[in-house]
N, C-alpha and C positions, 0 to 999 in steps of 0.2 A: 424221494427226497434225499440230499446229498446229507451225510453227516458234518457236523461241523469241524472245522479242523483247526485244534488248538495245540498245536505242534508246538508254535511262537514260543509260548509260555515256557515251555522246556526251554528253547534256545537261551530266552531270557534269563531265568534260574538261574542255568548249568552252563552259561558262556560267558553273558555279556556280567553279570555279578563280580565274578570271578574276574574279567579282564580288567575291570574299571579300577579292584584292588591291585591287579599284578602292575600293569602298564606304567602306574606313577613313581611305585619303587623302581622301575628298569628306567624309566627315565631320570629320576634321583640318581639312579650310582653312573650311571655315564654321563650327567652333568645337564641335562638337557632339563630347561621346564621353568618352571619359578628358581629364582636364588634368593634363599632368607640369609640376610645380614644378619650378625652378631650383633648385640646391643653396643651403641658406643659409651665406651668407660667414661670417656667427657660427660654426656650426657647425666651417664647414674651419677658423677659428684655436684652438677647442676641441681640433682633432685636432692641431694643432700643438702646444698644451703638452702632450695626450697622449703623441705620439711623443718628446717632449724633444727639440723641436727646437733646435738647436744655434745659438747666435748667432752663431758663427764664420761657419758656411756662409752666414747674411742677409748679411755682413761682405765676402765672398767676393765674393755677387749685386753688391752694391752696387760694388767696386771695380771689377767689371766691365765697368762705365760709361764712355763716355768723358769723361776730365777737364778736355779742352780744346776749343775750338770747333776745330781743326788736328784735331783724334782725331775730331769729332763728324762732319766731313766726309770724311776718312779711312772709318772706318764706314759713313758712306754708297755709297761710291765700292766697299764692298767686299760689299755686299748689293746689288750690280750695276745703279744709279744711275749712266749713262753721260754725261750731256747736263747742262748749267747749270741749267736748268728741274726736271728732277726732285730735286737733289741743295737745290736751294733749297727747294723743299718738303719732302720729307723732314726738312730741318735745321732749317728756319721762319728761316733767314738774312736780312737784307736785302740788296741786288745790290752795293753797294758794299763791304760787310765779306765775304760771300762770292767777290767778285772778286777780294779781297785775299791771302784766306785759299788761293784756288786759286794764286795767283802765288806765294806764298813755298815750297807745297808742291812747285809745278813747279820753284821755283832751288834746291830744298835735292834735288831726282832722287827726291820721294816719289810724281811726281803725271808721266803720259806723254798730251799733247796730241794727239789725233791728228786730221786734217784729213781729210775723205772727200765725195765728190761724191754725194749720195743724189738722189731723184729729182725735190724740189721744191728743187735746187740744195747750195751746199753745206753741208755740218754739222760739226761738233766735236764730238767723243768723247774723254772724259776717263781713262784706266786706270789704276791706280793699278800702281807697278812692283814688283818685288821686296823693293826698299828698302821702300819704305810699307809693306807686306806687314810686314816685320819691324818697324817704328817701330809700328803700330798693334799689334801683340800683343804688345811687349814694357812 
């Protein structure tokens, strides 16, 4: 009697598995296959008057914000923004009114300077203390 031969199995495993995941992304990045639309923006504010959206809560978003260029840099300092360089970007400051804004924060104890030796010499790191902590969420 002949053995049975279950060769298939292996092919299925160790080819066709594998193809079924490759082949969709090869056809995704050259374009080819389904196209998923973006959700249309029209649409999400339709669903907003559907739900009855509350102007309050827009009211809420908005006050959010910070009010002052002192709040704007605060915020930056607390989505962990350490260095002059990044908090300048993040804020879109210029180096004079940023430098400013950093020195009344550090006389009024919202803003802690700290000095450190890294390895292409030394650097400045800025944390914002307890205090700021409280002046920025209240």
């Amino acid at each position: 009697m002949a053995d049975p031969n279950f060769s298939w199995i292996y092919i299925i495993i160790f080819l066709a598995i594998p193809l079924a995941r490759i082949i969709p992304r090869i056809l995704a990045k050259r374009g080819i296959g389904k196209k998923f639309s973006q959700p249309n923006i029209q649409n999400e504010s339709s669903d907003f008057a559907d739900n009855k959206f509350d102007m309050s809560e827009k009211t809420k978003i908005e006050h959010s914000k910070p009010q002052s260029k002192n709040d704007l840099v605060l915020g930056a300092l607390h989505r962990g923004s350490k260095t002059f360089e990044n908090i300048q970007k993040n804020t879109g400051l210029d180096n004079q009114e940023l430098d400013s804004i950093l020195e009344h924060l550090e006389n009024d104890g919202l803003l802690k300077v700290v000095h450190k030796q890294g390895l292409f010499g030394p650097k400045t790191e800025l944390y914002p203390t307890d205090k700021g902590f409280k002046e920025y969420y209240s």
